[in-house]
C-alpha positions as CSV (number, residue, x, y, z in Angstrom):
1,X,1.2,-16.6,-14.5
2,X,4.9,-17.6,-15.3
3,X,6.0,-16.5,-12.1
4,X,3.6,-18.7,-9.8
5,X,4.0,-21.7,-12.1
6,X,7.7,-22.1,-11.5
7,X,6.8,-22.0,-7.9
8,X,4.0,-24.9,-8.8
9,X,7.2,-26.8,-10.2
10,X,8.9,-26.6,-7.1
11,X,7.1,-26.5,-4.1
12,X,3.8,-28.5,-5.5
13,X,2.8,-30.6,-2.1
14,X,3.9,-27.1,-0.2
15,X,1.2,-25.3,1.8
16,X,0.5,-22.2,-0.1
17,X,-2.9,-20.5,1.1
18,X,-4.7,-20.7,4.4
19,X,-8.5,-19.7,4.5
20,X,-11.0,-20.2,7.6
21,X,-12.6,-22.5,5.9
22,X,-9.4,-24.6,4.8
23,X,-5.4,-24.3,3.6
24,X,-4.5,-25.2,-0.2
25,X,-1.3,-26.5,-1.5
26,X,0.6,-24.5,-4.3
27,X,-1.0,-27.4,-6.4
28,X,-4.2,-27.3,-5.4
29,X,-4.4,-23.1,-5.4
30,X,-3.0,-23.8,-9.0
31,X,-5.9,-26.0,-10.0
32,X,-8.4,-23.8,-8.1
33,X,-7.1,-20.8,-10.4
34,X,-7.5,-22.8,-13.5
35,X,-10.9,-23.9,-12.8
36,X,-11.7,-20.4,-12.1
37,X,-10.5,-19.2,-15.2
38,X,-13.5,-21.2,-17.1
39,X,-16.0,-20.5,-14.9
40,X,-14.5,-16.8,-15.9
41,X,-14.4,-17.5,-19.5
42,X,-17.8,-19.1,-19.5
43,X,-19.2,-15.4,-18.3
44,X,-17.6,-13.9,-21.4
45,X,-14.4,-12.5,-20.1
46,X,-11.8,-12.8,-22.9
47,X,-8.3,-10.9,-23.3
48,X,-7.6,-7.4,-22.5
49,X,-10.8,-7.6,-20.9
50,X,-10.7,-5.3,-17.5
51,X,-12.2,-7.1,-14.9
52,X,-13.0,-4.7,-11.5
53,X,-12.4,-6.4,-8.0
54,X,-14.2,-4.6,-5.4
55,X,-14.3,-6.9,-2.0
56,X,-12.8,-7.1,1.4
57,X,-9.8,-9.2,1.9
58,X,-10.5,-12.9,1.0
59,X,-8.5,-15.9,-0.1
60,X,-10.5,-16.3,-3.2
61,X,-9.1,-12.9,-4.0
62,X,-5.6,-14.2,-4.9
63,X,-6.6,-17.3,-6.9
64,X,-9.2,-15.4,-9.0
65,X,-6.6,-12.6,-9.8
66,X,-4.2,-15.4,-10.8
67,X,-7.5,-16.8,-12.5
68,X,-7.8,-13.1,-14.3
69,X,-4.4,-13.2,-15.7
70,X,-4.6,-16.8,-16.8
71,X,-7.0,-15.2,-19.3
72,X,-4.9,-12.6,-20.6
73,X,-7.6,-10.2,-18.9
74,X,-6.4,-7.1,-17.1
75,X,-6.9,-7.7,-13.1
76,X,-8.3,-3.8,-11.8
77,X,-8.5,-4.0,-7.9
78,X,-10.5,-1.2,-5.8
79,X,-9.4,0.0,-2.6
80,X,-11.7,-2.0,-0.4
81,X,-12.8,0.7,2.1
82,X,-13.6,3.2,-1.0
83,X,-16.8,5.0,-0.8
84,X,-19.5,3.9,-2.9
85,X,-19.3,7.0,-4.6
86,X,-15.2,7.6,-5.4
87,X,-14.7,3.5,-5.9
88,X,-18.0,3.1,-8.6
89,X,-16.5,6.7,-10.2
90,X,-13.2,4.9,-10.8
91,X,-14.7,1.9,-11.8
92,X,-17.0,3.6,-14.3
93,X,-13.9,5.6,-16.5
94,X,-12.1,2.1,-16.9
95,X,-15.2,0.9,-18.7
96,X,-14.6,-2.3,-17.2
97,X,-15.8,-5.7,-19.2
98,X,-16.7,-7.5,-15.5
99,X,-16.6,-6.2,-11.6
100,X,-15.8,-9.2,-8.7
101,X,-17.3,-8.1,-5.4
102,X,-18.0,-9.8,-2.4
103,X,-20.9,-11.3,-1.4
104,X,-23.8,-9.2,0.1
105,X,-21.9,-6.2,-2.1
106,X,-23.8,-6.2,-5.4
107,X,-26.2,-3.5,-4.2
108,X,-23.8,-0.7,-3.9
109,X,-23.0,-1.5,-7.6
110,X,-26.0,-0.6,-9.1
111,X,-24.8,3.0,-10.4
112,X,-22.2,1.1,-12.4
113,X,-24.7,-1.2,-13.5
114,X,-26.7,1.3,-14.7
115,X,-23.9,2.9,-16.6
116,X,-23.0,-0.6,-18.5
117,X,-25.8,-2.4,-18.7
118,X,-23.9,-5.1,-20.0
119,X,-21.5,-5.5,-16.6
120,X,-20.7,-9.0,-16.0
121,X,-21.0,-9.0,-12.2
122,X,-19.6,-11.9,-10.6
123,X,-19.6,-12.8,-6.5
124,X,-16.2,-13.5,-5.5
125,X,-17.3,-16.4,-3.1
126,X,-19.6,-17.9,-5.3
127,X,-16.7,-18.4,-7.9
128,X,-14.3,-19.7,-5.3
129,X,-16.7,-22.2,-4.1
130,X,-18.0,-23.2,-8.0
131,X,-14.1,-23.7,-8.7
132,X,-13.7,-26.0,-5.9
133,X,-16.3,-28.1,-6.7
134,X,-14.9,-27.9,-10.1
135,X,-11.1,-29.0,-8.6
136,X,-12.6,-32.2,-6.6
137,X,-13.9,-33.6,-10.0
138,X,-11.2,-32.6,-12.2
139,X,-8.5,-32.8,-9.9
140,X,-5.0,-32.1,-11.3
141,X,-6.6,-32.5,-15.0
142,X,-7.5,-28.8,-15.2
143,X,-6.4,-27.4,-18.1
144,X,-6.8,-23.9,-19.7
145,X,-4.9,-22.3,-22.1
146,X,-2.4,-19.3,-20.3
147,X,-2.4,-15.8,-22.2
148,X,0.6,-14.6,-20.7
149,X,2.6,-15.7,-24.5
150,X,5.6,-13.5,-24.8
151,X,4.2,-10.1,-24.7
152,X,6.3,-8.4,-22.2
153,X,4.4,-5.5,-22.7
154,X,0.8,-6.9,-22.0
155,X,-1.5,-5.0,-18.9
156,X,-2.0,-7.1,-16.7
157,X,-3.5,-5.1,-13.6
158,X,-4.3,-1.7,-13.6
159,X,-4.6,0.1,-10.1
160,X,-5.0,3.0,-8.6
161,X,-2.8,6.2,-7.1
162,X,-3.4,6.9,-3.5
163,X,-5.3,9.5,-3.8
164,X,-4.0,11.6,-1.1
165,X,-3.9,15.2,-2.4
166,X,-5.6,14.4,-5.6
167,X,-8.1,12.0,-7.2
168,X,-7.0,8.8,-7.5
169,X,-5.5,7.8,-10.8
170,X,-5.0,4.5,-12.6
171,X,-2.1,3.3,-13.2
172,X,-1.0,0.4,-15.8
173,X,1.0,-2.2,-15.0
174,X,3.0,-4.2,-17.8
175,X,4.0,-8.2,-17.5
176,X,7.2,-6.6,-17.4
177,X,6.4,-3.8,-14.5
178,X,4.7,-6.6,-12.4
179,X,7.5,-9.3,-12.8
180,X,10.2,-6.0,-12.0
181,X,7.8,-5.1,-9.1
182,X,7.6,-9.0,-7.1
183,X,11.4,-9.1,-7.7
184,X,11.8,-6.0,-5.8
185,X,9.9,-7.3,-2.8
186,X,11.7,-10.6,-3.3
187,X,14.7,-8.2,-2.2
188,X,13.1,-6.4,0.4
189,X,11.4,-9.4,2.2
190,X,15.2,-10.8,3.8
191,X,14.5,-14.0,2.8
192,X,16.5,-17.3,4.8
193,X,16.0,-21.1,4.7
194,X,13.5,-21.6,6.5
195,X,9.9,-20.7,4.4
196,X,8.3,-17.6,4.6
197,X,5.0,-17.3,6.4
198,X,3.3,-14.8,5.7
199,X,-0.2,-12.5,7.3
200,X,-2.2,-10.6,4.6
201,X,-4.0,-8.4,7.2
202,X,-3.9,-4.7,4.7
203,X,-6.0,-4.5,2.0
204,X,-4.7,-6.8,-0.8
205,X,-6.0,-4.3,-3.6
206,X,-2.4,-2.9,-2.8
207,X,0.9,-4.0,-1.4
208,X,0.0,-6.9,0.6
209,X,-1.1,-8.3,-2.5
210,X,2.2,-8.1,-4.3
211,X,3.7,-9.0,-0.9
212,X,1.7,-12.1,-1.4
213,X,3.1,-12.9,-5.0
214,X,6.3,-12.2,-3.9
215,X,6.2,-14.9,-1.1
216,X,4.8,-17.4,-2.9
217,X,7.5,-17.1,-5.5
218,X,9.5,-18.0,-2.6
219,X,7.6,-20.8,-1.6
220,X,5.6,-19.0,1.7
221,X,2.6,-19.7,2.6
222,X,0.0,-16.6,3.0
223,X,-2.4,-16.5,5.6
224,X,-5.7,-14.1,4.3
225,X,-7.5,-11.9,7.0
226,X,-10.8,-11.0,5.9
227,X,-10.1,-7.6,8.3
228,X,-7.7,-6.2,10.1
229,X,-8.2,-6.6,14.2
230,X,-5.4,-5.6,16.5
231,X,-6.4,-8.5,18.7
232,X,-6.4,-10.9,16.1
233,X,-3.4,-9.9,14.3
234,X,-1.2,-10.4,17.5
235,X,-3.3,-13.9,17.6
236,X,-2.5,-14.9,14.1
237,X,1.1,-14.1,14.7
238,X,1.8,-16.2,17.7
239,X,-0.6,-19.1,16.8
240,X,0.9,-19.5,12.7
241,X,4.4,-18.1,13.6
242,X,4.2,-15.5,11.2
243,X,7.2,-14.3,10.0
244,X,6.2,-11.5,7.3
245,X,3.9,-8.8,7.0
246,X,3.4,-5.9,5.3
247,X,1.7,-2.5,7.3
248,X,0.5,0.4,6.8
249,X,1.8,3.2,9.3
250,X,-1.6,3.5,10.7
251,X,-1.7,-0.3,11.4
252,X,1.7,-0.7,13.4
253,X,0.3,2.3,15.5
254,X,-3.4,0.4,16.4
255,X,-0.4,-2.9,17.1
256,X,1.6,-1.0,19.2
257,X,-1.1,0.8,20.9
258,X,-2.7,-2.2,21.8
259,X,-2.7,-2.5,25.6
260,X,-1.9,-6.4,26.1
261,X,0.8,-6.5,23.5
262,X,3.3,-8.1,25.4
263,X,1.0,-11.0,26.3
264,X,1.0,-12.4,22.9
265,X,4.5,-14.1,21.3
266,X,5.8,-12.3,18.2
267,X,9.6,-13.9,18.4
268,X,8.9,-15.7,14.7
269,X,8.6,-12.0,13.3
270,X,11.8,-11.8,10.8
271,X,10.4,-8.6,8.3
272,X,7.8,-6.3,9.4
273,X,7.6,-4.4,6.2
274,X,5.8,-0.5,6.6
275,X,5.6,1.8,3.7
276,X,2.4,3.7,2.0
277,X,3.5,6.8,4.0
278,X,6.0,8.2,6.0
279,X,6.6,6.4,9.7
280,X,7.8,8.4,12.6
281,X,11.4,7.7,13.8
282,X,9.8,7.5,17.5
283,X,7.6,5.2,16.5
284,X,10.1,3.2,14.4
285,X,11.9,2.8,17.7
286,X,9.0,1.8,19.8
287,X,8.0,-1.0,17.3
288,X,11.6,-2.1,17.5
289,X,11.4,-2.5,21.4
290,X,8.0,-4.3,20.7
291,X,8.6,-7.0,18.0
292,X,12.6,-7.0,18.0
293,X,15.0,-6.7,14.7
294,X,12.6,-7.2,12.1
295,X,11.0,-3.9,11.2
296,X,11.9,-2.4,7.8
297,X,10.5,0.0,5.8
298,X,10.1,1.1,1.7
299,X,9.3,4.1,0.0
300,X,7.7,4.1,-3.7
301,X,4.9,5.0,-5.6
302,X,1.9,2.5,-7.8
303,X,4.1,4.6,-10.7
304,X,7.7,3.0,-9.5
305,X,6.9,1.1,-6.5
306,X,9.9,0.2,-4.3
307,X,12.5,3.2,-5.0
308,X,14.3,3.1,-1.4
309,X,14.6,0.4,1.4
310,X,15.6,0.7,5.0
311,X,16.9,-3.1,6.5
312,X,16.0,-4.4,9.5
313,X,19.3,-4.6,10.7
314,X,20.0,-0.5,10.0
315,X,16.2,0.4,11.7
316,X,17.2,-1.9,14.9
317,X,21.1,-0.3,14.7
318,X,19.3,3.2,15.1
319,X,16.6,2.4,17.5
320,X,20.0,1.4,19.9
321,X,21.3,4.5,18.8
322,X,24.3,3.9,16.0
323,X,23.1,6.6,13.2
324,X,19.8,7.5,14.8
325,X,18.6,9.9,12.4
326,X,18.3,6.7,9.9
327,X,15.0,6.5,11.5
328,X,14.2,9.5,10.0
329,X,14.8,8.5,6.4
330,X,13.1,5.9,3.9
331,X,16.3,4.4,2.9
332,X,18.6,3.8,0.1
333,X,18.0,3.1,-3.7
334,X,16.8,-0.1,-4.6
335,X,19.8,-1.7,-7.5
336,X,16.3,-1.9,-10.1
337,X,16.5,2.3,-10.1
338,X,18.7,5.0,-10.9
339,X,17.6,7.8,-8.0
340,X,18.1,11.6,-8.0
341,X,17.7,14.9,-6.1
342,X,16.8,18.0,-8.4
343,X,17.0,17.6,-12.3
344,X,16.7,14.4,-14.1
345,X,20.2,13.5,-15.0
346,X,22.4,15.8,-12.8
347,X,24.4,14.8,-9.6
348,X,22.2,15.0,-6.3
349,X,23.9,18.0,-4.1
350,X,24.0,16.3,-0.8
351,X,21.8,17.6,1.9
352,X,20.1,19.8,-0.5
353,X,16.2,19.8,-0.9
354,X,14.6,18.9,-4.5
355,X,12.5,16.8,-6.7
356,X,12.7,13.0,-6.4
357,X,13.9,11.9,-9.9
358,X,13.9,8.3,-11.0
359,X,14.6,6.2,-14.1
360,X,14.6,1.9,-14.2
361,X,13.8,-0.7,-15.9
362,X,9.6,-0.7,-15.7
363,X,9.1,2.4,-14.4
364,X,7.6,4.8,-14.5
365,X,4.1,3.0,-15.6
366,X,2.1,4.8,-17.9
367,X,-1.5,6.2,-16.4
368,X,-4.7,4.7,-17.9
369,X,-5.8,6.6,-21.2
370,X,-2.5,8.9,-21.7
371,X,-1.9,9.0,-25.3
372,X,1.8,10.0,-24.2
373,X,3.6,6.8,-22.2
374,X,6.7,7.2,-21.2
375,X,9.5,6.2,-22.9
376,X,11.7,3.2,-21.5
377,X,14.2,5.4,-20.7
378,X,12.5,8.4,-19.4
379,X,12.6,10.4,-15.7
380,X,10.2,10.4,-13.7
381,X,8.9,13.2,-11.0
382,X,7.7,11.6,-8.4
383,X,6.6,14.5,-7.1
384,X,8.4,14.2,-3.7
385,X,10.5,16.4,-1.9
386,X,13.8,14.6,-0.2
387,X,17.1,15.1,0.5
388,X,20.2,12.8,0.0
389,X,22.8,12.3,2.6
390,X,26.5,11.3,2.3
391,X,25.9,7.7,3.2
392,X,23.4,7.5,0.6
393,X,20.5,7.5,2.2
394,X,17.1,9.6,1.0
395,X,15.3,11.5,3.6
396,X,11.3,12.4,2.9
397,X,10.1,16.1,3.3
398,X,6.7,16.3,1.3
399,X,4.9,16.1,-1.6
400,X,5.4,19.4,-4.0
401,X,1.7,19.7,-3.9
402,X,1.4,19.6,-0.1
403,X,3.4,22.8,0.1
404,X,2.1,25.4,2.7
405,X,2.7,28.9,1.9
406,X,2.0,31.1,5.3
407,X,3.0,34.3,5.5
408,X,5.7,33.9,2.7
409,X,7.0,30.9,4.0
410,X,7.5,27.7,2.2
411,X,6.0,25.2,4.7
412,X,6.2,21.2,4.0
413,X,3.5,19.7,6.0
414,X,5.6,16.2,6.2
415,X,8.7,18.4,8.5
416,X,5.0,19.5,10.5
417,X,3.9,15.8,11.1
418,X,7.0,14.7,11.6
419,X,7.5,16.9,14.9
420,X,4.3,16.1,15.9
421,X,4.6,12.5,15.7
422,X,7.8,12.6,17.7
423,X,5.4,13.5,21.0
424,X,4.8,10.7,23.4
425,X,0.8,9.4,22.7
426,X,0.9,10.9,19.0
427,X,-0.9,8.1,17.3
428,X,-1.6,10.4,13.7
429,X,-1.4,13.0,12.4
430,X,-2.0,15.3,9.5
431,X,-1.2,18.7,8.6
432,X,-2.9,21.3,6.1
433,X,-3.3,24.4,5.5
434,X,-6.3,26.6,5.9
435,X,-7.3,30.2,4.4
436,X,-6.1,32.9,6.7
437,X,-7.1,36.6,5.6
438,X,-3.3,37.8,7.0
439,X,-1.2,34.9,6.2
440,X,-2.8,33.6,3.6
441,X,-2.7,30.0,4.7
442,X,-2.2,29.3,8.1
443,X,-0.7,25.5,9.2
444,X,-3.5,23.4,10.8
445,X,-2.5,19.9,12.7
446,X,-4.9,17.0,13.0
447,X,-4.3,14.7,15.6
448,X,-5.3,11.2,16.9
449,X,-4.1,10.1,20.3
450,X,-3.5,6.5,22.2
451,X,-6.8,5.7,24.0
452,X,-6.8,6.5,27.6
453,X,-4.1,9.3,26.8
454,X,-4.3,13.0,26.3
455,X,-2.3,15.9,24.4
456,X,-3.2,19.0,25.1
457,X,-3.0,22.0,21.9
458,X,-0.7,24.1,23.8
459,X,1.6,21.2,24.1
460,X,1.5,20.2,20.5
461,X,2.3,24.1,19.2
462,X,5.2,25.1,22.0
463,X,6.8,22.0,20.7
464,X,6.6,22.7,17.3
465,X,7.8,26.1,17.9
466,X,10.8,25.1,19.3
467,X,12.0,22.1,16.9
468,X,11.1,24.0,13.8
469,X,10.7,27.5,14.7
470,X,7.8,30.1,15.4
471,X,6.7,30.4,11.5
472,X,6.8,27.3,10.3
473,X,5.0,25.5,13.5
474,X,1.1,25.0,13.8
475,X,-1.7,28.1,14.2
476,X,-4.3,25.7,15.7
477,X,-4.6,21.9,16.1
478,X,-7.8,19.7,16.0
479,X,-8.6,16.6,18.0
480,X,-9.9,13.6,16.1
481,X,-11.0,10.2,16.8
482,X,-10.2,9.1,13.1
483,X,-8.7,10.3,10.4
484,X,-10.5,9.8,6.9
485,X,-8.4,7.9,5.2
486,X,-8.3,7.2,0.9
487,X,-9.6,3.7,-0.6
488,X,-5.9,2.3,-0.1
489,X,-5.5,3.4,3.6
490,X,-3.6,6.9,2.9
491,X,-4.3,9.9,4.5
492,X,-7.2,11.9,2.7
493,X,-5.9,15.4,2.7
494,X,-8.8,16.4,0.6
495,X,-11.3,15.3,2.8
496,X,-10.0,16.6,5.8
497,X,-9.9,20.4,4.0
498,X,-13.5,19.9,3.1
499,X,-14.7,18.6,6.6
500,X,-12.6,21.8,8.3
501,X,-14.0,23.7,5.5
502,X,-17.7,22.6,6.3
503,X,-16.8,23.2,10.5
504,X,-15.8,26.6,9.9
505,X,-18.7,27.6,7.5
506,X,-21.1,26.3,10.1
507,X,-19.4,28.0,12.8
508,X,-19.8,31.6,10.9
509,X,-23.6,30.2,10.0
């Protein structure tokens, strides 16, 4: 990869990689991935070959996608908490040429096995360890031939949606849409002098694996958790000095939930990036108070990743009250992307409700097997439902297809979170709707609460009723331990219908 060569030129005898088992130079992670390559190659794994990756966070996971792309093969990574079922289903309609799992993880591949019985299945660790051995022998003599040529347009990872309202779909990403993508972050991460160090403790089938690219482009060193602890997160950060992660919105609240967070030292935090989903403003402002100036936050999609950012310096501003309701929004345009409210092309009216509409250079990426990409200059509908301020800055409402409709009324279940979030002891929530024979649908609230804390239902709807009014607030709320979550750590709306589906059928039963 052009990108993580230059880095090789420049910050060879630099850590880059740390492992339980070890830390690797940017030289030595470069040899690693080109060793790697021929062990790949050796298998049969040629270009525009798609290669699956199905396996918990590891180190080896980095250097063999670097190892992929060194091919010219197309790196596919699966959600790592997936379901057997939904992550060998995806797996199957990219017909891929070769699957990487982890070790132990071959069984729960057998359907796709059976479906291509010429699958190349290849253990992660194994690999990583052959390539070592290989690297001690041919030390800085490993050669291979990089496919990455000229051709802007080449896939080189294919991955997929969220999958929160909808099945997951896969989306392709160009040489060009990759490149555009780790400059973005190299924006958003608020880099200084001194080098990045950075925690990989989300799943790095997402964004903490482009986080990952991103900082060693910058010459940071990433630090791989095999999963995420709240415990040993905290650790990680006070014993490395971490100064960068990435988080999911679930993740910050198990962090700040965590009942001896003050004892550990988080002072070498400088970006605490959260994005995949919407972030309360309260709990913006408590993980301010926790870990200081360094919390920011980005809104985008696997289509056009990284459309808005909100700094660290505007999030800690609001949390001490200058603009407040900043906490409330996802930010302002990235400069890569051309942003609008309503109809493609036409002025946003400020403060007024519409369609997120975006155009930029590598976005939107074109979805696996549509005969009809988009062309370079194209809008895309994101889907989302915003508003624009006067300052500039883009406030989340929903998704278009996460529309309520009870009783006539249009309700966005994001406005419905969002209120219930802002309780004290709110740790998640998600809102749906569910048949009613008078309303139609009425609004349902899922909620998760701190341990050793309680909110009561009563509590949750009267306060509802008074921020957003009578109509648009709760009918009933459920108590959860856990929400199911998607394969990338989004809220699965579609399994939570089902489940209250199944509960009410068996209550009439």
């Amino acid at each position: 990869m052009i990108l993580f060569d230059r880095a090789v030129e420049r910050y060879a005898d630099r850590l880059a990689l740390v492992a339980d088992d070890g830390s690797y130079s940017f030289a030595a992670v470069d040899v690693l991935s080109r060793c790697a390559a021929r062990l790949l190659a050796a298998e049969g794994i040629r270009r525009g070959d798609r290669v699956g990756a199905w396996s918990r966070n590891s180190h080896s996971l980095l250097v063999l996608q670097l190892a992929v792309m060194r091919l010219g093969a197309t790196w596919c990574p699966v959600g790592a908490y997936a379901s057997t079922a939904s992550a060998s289903g995806y797996l199957r309609s990219l017909e891929p040429r070769a699957v990487l799992y982890e070790e132990g993880g071959l069984a729960r591949m057998q359907d796709l096995r059976r479906a291509f019985p010429a699958l190349v299945c290849v253990s992660t660790d194994h690999v990583f360890r052959q390539a070592a051995r290989d690297a001690a022998v041919v030390g800085e003599t490993a050669s291979i031939h990089d496919d990455d040529g000229d051709d802007a347009s080449r896939i080189v990872a294919i991955v997929p949606t969220g999958g929160t309202t909808n099945a997951p779909k896969a989306v392709m990403q160009s040489l060009t849409a990759f490149e555009r993508l780790i400059e973005a972050l190299r924006y958003c991460l608020e880099y200084d002098d001194d080098m990045p160090i950075c925690l990989a403790a989300s799943p790095l089938s997402h964004s903490a694996g482009a986080q990952a690219f991103a900082v060693w482009t910058l010459g940071g060193v990433n630090i791989v958790m095999r999963e995420f602890s709240t415990e040993r997160v905290l650790g990680q950060i006070q014993e490395k000095r971490v100064t960068h992660m990435f988080l999911p919105p679930t993740a910050l609240s198990f962090l700040l939930a965590q009942p001896n967070l003050g004892q550990f030292d988080c002072s070498s935090l400088r970006s605490v990036r959260v994005g995949g989903e919407s972030v309360s403003a309260a709990r913006l402002k408590e993980a301010v108070d926790a870990f200081g100036p360094c919390i920011c936050e980005t809104y985008g999609q696997i289509e056009a990743p990284f459309l808005t950012w909100l700094d660290r310096k505007t999030i800690a501003a609001a949390a001490a009250g200058h603009h407040g309701e900043r906490l409330s929004s996802c930010g302002r345009p990235t400069p890569s992307v051309t942003l609008r409210i309503g109809e493609p092309g036409q002025p946003s009216v400020l403060h007024e409700r519409g369609e997120i509409v975006i155009k930029g250079s590598g976005v939107p990426c074109p979805y696996f097997g549509d005969v009809h990409a988009p062309a370079d200059d194209s809008w895309h509908r994101t889907g989302d439902i915003g508003y624009v301020d006067e300052y500039g800055y883009v406030y989340l409402v929903g998704r278009a297809r996460d529309l309520i409709i009870s009783g006539a009324i249009n309700v966005h279940a994001a406005d419905v979170e969002a209120a219930v979030l802002a309780l004290d002891h709110v740790r998640e929530c998600a809102v749906v709707g569910m048949p009613d024979p008078i309303l139609g649908e009425a609004v349902h609230a899922i909620v998760t609460v701190d341990d050793g804390y309680s909110v009561s239902e009563t509590a949750i709807i009267a306060h509802c009723q008074a921020t957003l009014g009578k109509l648009r607030a709760p009918r009933s709320v459920t108590f959860s331990l856990e929400i199911p979550k998607t394969g990338v750590g989004k809220i699965d709306k579609v399994a939570l219908r089902r489940n209250l589906t199944e509960r009410q059928d068996a209550g009439r039963g």
